[in-house]
Biopython code that builds the backbone (N, CA, C, O; Angstrom):
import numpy as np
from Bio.PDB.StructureBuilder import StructureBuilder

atoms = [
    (1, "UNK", "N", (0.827, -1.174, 0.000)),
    (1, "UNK", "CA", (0.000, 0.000, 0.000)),
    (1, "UNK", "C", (0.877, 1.246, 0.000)),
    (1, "UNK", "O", (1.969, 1.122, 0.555)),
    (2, "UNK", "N", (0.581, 2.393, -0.520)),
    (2, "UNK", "CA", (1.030, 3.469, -0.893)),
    (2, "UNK", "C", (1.142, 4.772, 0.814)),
    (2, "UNK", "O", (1.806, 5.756, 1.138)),
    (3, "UNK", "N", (0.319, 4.136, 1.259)),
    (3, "UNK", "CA", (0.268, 5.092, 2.281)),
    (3, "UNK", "C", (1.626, 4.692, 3.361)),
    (3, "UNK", "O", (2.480, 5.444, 3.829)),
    (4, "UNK", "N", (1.394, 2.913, 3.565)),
    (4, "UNK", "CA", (2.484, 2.041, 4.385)),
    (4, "UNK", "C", (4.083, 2.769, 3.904)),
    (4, "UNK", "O", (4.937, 3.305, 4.609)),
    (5, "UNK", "N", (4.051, 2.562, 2.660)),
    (5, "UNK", "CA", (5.359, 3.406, 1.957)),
    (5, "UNK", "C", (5.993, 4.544, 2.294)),
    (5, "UNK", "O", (7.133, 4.485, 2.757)),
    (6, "UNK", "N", (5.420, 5.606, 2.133)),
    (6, "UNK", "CA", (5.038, 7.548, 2.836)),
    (6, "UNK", "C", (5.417, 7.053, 3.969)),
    (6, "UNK", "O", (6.581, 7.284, 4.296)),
    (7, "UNK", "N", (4.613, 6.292, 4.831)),
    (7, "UNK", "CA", (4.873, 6.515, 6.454)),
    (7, "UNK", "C", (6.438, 6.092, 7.038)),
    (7, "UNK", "O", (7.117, 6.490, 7.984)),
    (8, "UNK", "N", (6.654, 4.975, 5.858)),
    (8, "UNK", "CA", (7.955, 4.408, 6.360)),
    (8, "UNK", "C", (8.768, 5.721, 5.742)),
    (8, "UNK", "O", (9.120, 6.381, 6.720)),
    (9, "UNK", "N", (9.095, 6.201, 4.839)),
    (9, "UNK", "CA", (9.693, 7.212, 4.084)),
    (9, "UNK", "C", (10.232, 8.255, 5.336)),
    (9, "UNK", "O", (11.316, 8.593, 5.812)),
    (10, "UNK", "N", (8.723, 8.557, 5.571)),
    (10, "UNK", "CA", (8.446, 9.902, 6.932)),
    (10, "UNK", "C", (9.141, 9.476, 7.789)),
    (10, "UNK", "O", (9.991, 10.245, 8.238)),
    (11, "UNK", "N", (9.036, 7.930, 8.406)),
    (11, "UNK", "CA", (9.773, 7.460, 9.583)),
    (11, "UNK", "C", (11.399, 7.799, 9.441)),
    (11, "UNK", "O", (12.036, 8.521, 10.207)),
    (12, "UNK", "N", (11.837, 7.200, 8.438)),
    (12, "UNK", "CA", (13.029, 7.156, 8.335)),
    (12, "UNK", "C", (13.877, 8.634, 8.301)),
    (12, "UNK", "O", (15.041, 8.845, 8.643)),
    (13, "UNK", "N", (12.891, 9.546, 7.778)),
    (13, "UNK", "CA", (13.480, 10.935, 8.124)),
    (13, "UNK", "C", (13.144, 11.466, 9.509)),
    (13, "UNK", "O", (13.555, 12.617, 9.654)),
    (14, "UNK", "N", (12.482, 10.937, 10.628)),
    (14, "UNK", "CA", (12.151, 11.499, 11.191)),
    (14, "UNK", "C", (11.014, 12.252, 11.634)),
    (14, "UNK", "O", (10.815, 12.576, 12.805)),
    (15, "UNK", "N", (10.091, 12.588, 10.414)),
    (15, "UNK", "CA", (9.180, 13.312, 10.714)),
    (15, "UNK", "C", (7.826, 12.078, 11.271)),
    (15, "UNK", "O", (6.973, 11.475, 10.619)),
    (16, "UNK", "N", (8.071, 12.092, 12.377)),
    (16, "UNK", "CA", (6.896, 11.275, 13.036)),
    (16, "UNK", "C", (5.325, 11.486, 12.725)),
    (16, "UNK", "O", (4.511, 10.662, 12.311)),
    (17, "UNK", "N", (5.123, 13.095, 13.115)),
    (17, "UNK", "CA", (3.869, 13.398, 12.914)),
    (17, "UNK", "C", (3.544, 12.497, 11.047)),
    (17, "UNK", "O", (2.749, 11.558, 11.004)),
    (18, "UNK", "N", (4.014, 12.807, 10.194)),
    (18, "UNK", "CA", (3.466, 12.599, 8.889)),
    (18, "UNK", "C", (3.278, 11.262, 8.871)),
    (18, "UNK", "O", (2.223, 10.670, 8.642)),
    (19, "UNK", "N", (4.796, 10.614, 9.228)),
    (19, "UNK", "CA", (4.114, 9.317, 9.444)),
    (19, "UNK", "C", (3.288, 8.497, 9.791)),
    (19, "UNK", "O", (2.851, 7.491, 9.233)),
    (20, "UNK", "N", (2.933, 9.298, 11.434)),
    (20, "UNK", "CA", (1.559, 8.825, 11.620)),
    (20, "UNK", "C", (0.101, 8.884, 11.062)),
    (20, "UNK", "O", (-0.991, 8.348, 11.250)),
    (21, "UNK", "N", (0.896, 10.171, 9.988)),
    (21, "UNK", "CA", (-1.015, 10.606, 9.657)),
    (21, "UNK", "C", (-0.943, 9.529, 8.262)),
    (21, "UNK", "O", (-1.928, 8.861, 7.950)),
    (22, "UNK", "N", (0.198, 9.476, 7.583)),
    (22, "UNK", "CA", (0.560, 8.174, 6.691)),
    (22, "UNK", "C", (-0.318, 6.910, 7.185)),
    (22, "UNK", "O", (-1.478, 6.545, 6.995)),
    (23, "UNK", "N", (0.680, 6.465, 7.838)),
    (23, "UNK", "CA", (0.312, 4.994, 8.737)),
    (23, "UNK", "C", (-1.606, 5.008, 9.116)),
    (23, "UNK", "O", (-2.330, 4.013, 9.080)),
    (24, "UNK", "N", (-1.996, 6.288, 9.421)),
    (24, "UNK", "CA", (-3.218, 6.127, 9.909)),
    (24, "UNK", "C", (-4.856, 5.908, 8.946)),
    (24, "UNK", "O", (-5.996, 5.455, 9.055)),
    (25, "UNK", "N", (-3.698, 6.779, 7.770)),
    (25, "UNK", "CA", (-4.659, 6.585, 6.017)),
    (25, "UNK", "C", (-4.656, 5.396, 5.700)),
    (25, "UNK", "O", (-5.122, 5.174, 4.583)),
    (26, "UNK", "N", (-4.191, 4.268, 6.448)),
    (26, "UNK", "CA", (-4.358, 2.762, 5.536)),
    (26, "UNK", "C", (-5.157, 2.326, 5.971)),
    (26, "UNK", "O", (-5.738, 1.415, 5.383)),
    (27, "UNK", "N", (-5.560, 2.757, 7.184)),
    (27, "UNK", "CA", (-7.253, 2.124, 7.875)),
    (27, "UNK", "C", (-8.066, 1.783, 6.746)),
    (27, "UNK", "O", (-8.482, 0.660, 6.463)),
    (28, "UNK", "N", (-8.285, 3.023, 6.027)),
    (28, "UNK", "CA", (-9.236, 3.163, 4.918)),
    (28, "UNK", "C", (-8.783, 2.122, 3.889)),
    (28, "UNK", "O", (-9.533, 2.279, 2.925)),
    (29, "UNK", "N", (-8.074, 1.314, 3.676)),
    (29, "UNK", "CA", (-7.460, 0.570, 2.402)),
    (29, "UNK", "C", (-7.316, -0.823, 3.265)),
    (29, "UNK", "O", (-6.818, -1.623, 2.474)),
    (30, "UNK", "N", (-7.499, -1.390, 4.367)),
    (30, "UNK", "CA", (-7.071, -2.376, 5.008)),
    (30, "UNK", "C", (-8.586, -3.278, 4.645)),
    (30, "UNK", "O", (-9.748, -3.020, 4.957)),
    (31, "UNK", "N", (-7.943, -4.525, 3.786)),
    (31, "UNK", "CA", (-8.743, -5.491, 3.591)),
    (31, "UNK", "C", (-8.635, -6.742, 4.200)),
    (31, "UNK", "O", (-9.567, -7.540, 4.306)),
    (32, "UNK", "N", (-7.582, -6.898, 4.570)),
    (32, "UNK", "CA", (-7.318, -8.150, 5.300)),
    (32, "UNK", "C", (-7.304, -8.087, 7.037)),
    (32, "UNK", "O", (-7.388, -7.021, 7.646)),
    (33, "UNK", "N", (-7.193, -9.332, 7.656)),
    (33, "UNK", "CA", (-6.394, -8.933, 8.668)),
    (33, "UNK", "C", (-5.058, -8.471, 9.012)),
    (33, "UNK", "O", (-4.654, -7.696, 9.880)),
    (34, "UNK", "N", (-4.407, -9.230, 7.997)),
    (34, "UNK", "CA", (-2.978, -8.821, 8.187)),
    (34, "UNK", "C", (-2.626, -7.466, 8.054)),
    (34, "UNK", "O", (-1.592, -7.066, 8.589)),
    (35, "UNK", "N", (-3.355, -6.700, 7.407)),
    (35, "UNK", "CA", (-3.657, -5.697, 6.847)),
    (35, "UNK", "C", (-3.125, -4.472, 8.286)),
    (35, "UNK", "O", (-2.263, -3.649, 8.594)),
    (36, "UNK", "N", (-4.548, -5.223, 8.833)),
    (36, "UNK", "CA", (-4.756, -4.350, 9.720)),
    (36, "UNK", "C", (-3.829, -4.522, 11.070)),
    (36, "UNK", "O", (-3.469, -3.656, 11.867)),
    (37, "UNK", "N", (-3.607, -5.724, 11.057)),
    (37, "UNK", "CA", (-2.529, -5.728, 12.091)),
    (37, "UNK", "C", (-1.052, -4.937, 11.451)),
    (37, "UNK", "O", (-0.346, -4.452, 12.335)),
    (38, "UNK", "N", (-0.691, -4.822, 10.433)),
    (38, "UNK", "CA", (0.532, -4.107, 10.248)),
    (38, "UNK", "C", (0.533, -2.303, 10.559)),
    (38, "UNK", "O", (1.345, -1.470, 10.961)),
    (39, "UNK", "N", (-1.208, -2.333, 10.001)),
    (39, "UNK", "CA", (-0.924, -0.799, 10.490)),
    (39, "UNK", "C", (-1.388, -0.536, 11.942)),
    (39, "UNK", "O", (-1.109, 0.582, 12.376)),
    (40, "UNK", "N", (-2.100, -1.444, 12.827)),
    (40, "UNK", "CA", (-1.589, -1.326, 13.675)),
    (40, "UNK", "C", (-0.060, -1.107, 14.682)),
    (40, "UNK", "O", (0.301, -0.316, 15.553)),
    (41, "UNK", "N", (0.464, -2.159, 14.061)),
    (41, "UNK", "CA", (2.158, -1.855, 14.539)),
    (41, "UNK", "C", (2.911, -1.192, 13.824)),
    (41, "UNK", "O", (4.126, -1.319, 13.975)),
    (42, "UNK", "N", (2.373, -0.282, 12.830)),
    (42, "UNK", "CA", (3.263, 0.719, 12.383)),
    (42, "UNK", "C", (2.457, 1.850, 13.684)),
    (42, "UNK", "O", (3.191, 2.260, 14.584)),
    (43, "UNK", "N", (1.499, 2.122, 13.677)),
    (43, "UNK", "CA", (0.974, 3.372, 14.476)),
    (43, "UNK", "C", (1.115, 2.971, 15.734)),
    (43, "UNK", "O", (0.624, 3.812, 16.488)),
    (44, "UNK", "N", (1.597, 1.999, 16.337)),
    (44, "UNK", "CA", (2.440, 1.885, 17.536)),
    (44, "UNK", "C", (3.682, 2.321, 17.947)),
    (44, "UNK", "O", (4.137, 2.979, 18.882)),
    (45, "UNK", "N", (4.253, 1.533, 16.574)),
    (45, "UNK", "CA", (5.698, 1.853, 16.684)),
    (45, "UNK", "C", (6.163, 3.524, 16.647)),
    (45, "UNK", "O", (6.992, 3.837, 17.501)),
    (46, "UNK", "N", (5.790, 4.374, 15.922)),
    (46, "UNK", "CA", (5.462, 5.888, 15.533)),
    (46, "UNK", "C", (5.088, 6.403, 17.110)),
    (46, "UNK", "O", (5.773, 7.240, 17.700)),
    (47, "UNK", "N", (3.845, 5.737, 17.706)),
    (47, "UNK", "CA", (3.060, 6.692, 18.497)),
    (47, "UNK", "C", (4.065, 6.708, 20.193)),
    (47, "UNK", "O", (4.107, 7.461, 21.166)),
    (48, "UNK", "N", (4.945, 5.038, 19.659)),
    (48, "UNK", "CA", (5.676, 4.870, 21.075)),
    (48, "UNK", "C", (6.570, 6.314, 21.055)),
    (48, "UNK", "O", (6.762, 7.079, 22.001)),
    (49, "UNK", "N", (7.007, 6.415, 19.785)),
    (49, "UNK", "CA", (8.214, 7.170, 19.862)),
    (49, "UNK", "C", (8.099, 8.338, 20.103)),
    (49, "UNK", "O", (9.091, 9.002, 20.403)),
    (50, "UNK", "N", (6.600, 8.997, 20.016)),
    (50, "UNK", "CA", (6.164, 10.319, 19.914)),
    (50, "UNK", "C", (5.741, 10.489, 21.363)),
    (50, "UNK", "O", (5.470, 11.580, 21.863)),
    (51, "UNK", "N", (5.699, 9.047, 22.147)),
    (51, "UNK", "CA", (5.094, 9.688, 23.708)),
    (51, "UNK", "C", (3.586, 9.776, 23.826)),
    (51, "UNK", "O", (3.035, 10.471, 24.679)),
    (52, "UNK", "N", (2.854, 8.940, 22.811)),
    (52, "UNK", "CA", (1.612, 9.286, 22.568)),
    (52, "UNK", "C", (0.536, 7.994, 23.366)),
    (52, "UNK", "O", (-0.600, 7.864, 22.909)),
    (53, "UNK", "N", (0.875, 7.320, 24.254)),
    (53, "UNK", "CA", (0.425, 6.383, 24.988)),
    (53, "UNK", "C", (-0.977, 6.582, 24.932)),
    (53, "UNK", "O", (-1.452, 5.515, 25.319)),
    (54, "UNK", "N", (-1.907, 7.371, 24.659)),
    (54, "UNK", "CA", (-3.485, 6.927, 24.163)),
    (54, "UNK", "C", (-3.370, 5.978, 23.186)),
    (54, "UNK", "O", (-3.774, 4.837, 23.412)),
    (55, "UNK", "N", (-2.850, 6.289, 22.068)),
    (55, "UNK", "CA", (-2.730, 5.608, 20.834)),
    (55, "UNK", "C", (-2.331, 4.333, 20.829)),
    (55, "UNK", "O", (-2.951, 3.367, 20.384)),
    (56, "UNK", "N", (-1.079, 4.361, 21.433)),
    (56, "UNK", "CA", (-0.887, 2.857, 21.857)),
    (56, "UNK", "C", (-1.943, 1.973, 22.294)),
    (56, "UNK", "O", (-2.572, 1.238, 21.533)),
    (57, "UNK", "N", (-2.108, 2.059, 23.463)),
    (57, "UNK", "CA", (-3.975, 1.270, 24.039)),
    (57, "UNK", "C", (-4.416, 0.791, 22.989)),
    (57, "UNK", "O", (-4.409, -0.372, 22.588)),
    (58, "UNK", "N", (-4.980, 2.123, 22.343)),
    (58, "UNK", "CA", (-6.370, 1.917, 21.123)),
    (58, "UNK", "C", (-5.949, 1.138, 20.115)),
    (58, "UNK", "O", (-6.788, 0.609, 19.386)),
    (59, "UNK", "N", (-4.490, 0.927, 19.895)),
    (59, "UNK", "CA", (-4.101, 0.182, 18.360)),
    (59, "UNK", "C", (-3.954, -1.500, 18.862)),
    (59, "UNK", "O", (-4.395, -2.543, 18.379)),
    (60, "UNK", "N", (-3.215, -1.231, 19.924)),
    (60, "UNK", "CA", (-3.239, -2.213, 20.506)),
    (60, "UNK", "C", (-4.246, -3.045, 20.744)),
    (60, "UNK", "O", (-3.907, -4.228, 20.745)),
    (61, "UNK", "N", (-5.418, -2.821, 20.953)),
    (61, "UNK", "CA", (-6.820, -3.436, 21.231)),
    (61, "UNK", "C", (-7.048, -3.327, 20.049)),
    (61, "UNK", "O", (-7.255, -4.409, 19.499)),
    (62, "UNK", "N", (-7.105, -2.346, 19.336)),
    (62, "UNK", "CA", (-7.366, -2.866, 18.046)),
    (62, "UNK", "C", (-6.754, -3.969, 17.294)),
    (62, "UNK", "O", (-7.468, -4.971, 17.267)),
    (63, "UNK", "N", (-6.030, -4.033, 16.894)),
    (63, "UNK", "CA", (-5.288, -5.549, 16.836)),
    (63, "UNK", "C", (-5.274, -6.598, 17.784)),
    (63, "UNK", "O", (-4.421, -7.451, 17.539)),
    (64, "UNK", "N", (-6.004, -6.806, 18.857)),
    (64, "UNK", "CA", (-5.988, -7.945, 19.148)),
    (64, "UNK", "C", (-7.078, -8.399, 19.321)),
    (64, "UNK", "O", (-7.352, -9.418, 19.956)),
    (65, "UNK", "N", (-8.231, -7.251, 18.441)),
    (65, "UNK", "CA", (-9.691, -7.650, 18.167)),
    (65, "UNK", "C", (-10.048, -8.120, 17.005)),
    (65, "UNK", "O", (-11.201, -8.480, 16.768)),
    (66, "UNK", "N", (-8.515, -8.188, 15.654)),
    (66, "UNK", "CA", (-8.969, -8.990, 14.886)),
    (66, "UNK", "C", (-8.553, -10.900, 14.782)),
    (66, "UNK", "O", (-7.836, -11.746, 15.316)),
    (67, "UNK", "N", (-9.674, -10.730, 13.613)),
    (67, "UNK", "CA", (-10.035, -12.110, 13.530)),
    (67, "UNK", "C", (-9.218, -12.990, 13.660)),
    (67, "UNK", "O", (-9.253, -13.894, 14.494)),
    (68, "UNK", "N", (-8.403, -12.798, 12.837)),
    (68, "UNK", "CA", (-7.318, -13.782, 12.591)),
    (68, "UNK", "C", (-5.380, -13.605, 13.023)),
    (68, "UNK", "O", (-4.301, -13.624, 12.432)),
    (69, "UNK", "N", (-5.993, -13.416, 14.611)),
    (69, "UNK", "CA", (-4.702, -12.814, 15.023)),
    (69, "UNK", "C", (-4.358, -14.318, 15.360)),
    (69, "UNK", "O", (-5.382, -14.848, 15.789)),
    (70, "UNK", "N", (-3.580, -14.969, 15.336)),
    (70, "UNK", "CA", (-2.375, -16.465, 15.921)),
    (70, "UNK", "C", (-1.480, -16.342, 15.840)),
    (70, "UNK", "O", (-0.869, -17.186, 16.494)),
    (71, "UNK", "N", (-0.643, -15.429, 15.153)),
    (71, "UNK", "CA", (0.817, -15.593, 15.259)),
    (71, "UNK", "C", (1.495, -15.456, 16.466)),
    (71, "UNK", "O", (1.647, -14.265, 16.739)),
    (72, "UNK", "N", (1.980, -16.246, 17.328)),
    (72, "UNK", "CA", (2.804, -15.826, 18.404)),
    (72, "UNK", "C", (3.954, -14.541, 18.374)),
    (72, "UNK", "O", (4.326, -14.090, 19.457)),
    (73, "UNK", "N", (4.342, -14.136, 17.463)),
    (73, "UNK", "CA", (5.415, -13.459, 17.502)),
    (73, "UNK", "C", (4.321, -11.940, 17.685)),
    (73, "UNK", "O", (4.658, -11.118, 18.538)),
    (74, "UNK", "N", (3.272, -11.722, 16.988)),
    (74, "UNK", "CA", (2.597, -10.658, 17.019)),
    (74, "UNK", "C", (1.747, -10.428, 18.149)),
    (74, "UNK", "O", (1.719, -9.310, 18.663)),
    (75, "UNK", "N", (1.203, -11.165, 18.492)),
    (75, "UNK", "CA", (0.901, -11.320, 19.716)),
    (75, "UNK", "C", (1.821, -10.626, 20.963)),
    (75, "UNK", "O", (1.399, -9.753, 21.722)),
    (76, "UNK", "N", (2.813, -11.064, 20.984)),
    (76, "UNK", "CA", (3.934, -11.140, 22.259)),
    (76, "UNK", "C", (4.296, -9.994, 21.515)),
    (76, "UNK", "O", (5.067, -9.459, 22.311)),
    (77, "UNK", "N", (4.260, -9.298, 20.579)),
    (77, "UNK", "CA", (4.381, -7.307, 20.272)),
    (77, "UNK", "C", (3.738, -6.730, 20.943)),
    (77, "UNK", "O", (3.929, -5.732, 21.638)),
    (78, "UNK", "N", (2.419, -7.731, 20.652)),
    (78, "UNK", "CA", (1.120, -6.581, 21.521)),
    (78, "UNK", "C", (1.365, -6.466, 22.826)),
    (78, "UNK", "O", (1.040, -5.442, 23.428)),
    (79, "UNK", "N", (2.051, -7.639, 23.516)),
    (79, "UNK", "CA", (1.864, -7.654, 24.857)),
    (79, "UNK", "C", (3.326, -6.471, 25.462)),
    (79, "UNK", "O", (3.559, -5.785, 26.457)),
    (80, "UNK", "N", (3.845, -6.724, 24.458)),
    (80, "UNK", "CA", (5.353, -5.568, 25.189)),
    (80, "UNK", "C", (4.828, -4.135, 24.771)),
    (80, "UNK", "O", (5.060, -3.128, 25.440)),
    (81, "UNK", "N", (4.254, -4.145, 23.850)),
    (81, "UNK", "CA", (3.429, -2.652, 23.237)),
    (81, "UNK", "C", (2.044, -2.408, 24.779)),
    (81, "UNK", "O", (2.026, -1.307, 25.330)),
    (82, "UNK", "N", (1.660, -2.837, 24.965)),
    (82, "UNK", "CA", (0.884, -3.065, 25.822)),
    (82, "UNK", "C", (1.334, -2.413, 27.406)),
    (82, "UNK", "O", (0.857, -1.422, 27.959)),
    (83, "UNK", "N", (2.683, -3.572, 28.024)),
    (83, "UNK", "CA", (3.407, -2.628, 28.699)),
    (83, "UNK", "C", (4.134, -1.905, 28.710)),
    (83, "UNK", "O", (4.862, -1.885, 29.703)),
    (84, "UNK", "N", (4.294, -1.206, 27.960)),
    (84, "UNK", "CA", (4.613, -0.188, 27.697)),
    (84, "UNK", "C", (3.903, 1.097, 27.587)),
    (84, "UNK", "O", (4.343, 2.209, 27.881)),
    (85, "UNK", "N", (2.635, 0.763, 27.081)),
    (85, "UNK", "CA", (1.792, 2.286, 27.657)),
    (85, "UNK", "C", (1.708, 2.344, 28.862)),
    (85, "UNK", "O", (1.534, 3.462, 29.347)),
    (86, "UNK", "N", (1.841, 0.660, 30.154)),
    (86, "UNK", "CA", (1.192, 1.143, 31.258)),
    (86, "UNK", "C", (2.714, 1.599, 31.553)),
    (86, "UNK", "O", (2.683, 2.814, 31.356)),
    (87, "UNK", "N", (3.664, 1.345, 31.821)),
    (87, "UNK", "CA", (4.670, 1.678, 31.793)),
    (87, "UNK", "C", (4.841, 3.458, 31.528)),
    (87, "UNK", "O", (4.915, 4.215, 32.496)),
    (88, "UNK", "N", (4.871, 3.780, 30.625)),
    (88, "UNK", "CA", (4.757, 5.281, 30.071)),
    (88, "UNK", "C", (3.410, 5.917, 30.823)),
    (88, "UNK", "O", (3.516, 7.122, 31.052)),
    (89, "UNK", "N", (2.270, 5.351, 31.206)),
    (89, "UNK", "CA", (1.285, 6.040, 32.236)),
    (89, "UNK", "C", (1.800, 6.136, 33.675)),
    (89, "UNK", "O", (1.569, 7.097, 34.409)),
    (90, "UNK", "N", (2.664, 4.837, 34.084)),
    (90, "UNK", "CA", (3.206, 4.970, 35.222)),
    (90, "UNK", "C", (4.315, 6.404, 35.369)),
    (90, "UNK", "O", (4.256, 7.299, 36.213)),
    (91, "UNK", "N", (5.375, 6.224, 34.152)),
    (91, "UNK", "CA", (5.860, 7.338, 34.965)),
    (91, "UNK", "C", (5.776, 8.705, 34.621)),
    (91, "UNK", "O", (6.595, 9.556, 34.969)),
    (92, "UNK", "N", (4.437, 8.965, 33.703)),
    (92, "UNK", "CA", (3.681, 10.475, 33.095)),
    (92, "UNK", "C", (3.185, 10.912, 34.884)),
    (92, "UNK", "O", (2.976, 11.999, 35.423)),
    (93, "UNK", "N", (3.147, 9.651, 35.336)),
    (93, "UNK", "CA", (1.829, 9.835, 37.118)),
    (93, "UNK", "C", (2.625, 10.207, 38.361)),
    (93, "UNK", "O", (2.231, 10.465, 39.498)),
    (94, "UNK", "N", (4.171, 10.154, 37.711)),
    (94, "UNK", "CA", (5.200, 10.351, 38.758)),
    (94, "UNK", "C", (5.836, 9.290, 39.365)),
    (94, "UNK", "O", (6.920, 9.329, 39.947)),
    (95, "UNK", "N", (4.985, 8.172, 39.176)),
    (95, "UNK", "CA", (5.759, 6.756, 39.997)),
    (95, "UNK", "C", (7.219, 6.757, 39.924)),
    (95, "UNK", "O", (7.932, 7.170, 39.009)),
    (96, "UNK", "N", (7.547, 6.225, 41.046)),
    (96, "UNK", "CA", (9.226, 5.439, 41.251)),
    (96, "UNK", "C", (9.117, 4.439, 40.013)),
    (96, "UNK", "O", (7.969, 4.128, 39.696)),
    (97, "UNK", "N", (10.373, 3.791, 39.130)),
    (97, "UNK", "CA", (10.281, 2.661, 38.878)),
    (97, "UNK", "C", (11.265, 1.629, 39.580)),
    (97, "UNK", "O", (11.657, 0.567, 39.095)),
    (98, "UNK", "N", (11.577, 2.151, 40.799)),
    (98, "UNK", "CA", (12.655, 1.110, 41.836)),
    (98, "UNK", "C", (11.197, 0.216, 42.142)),
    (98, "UNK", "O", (11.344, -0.873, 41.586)),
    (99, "UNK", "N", (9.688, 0.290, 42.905)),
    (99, "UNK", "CA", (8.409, 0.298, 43.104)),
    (99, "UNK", "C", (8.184, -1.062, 42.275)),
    (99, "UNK", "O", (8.148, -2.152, 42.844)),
    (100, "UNK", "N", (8.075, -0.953, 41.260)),
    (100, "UNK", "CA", (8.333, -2.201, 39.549)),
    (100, "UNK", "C", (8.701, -3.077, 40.169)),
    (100, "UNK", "O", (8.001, -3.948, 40.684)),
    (101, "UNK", "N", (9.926, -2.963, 40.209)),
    (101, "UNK", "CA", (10.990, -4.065, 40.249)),
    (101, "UNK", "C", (10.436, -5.067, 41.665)),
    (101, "UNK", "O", (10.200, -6.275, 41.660)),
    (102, "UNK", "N", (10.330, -4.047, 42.874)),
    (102, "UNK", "CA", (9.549, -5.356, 43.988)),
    (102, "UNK", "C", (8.464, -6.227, 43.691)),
    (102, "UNK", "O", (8.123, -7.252, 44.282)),
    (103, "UNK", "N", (7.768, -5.450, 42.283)),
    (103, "UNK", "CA", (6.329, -6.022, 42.399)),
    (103, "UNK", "C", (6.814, -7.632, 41.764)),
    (103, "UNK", "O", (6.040, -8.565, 41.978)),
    (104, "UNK", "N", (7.865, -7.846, 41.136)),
    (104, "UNK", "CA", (7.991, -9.108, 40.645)),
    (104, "UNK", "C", (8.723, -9.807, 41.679)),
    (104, "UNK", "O", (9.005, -10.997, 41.539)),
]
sb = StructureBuilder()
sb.init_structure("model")
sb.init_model(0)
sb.init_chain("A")
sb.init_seg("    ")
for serial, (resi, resn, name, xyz) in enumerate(atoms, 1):
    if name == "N":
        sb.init_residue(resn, " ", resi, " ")
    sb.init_atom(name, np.array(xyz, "f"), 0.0, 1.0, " ", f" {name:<3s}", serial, name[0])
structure = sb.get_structure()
């Protein structure tokens, strides 16, 4: 897809914002699942970097509400993408992360 292209383009220079608005135009073109799981983890990968932890959540659940998610490897993305927003909410809230480390 043409938009997937642009966003990686944008990525690679840096300009995050475009990329994301790239990455976010393939919604509209996503026919498959796979589809949609890639632009999910492109607008993860983008939104981690931008500090944008709403986005994360929402893509995140979004991809693991489609149909034909099994791949283990994508899966276990979602789940490190996953902690990682709570992670990034934890310390937007001020938390210690010495606090973390006891909880395991």
């Amino acid at each position: 897809m043409g938009h997937n292209d642009l966003g990686d383009f944008h990525y690679e220079r840096g300009d995050l914002n475009a990329a994301l608005k790239c990455y976010v135009r393939t919604r509209d073109y996503c026919t498959t699942s796979k589809h949609i799981i890639s632009m999910c983890l492109n607008v993860i990968k983008v939104s981690i970097e931008m500090g944008n932890f709403a986005h994360v959540i929402n893509y995140v659940n979004k991809a693991e509400q489609t149909p034909d998610l099994q791949d283990p490897v994508v899966i276990a993305k979602l789940k490190v993408c996953a902690g990682k927003y709570f992670y990034g909410v934890f310390e937007r809230r001020g938390g210690e992360t010495r606090g973390l480390v006891s909880l395991f």
